[in-house]
C-alpha positions as CSV (number, residue, x, y, z in Angstrom):
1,X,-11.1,109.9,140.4
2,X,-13.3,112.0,142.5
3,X,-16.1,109.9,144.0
4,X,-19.2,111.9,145.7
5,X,-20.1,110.7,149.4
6,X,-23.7,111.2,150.0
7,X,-25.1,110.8,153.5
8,X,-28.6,111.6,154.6
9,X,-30.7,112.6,157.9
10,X,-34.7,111.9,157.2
11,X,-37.4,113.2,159.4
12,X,-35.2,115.8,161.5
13,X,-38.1,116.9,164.0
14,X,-37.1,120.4,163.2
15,X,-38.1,123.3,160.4
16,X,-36.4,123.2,157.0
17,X,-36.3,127.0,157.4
18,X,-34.1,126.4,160.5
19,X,-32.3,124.1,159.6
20,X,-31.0,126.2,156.5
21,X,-29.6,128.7,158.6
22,X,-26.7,126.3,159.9
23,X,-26.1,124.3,156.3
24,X,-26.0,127.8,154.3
25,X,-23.0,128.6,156.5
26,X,-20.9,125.1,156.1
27,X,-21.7,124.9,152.1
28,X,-18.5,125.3,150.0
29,X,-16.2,124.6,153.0
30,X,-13.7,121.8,153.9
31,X,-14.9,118.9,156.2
32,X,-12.3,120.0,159.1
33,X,-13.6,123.6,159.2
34,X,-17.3,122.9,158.5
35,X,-17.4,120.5,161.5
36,X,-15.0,122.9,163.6
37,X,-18.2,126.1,162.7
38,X,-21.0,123.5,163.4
39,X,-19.4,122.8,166.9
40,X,-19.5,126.4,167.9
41,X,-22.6,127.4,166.4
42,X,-25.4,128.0,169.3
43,X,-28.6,126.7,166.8
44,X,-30.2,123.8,167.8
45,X,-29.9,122.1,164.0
46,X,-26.3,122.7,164.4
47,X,-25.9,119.0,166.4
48,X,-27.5,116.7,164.2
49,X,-26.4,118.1,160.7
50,X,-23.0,118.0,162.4
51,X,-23.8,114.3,162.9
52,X,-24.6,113.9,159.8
53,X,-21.4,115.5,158.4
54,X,-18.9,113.0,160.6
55,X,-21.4,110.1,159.4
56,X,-20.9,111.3,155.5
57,X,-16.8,111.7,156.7
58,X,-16.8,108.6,158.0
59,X,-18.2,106.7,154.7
60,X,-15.9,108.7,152.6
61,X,-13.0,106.7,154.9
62,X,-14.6,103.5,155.3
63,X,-16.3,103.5,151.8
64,X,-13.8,104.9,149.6
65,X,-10.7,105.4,151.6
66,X,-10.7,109.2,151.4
67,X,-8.7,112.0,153.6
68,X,-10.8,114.1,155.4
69,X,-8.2,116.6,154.9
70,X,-9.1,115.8,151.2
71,X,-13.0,116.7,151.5
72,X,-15.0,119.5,150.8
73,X,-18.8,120.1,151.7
74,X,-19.8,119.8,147.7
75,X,-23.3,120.5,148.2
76,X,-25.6,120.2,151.3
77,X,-29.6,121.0,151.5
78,X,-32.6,121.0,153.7
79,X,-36.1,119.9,152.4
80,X,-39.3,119.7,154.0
81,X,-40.8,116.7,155.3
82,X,-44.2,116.0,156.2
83,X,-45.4,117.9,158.6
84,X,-48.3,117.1,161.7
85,X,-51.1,118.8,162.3
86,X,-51.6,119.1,165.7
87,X,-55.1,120.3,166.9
88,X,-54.8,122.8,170.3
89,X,-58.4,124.4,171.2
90,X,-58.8,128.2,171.8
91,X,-61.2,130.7,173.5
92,X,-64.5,130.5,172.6
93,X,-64.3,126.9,170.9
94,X,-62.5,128.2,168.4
95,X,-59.4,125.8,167.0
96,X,-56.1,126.6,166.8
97,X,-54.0,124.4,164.1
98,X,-50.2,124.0,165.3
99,X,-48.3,122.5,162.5
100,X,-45.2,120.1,163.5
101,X,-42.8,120.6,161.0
102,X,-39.7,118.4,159.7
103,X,-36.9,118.2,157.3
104,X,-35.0,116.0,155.3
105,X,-31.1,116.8,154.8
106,X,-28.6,116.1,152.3
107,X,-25.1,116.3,152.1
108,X,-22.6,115.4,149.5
109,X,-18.8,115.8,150.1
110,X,-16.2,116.0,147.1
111,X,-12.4,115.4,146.8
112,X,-10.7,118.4,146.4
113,X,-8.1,118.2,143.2
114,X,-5.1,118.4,143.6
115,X,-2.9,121.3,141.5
């Protein structure tokens, strides 16, 4: 029976928009070879969402007693989180609004069927 392994990283102090750059490119792949791309990949989300891949990898072991070998990045999202509004002051007393943005990531791993 195929059991779906969820993990989650809240409040990554990073864009959504950002960090969908380096899950688009894992999505659809096995575990091994996700985490193999996220190591190589020169973004700064790529750490922690590889983080959170080994952590999801690691429940799928402990949890359910699941190969790695066996896994497949079934889906895996970004969503906003709130964001801070930071105030900075410009010329002529004018104010400048920086907004801090963060995400909220997902990812659920599968186990591949065997033919």
């Amino acid at each position: 029976m195929a059991h779906d392994i969820h993990a989650q990283l809240r409040f990554l102090s990073m864009s959504a928009q950002k960090v969908r750059l380096v899950v688009d490119a894992v999505r659809g792949n096995d575990v091994v070879q996700a985490m193999e791309t996220l190591r190589f990949m020169p973004q700064g989300a790529a750490r922690p969402v590889l983080k959170l891949l080994a952590s999801a990898v690691s429940n799928a072991e402990e949890n359910f007693g699941v190969s790695r070998d066996d896994l497949y990045v079934a889906k895996i999202f970004a969503d906003e989180a709130p964001t801070r509004k930071w105030r900075r002051f410009g010329a002529r007393g004018r104010f400048k609004p920086i907004l801090r943005r963060s995400s909220h990531v997902t990812v659920i791993l599968r186990e591949r069927e065997a033919a």
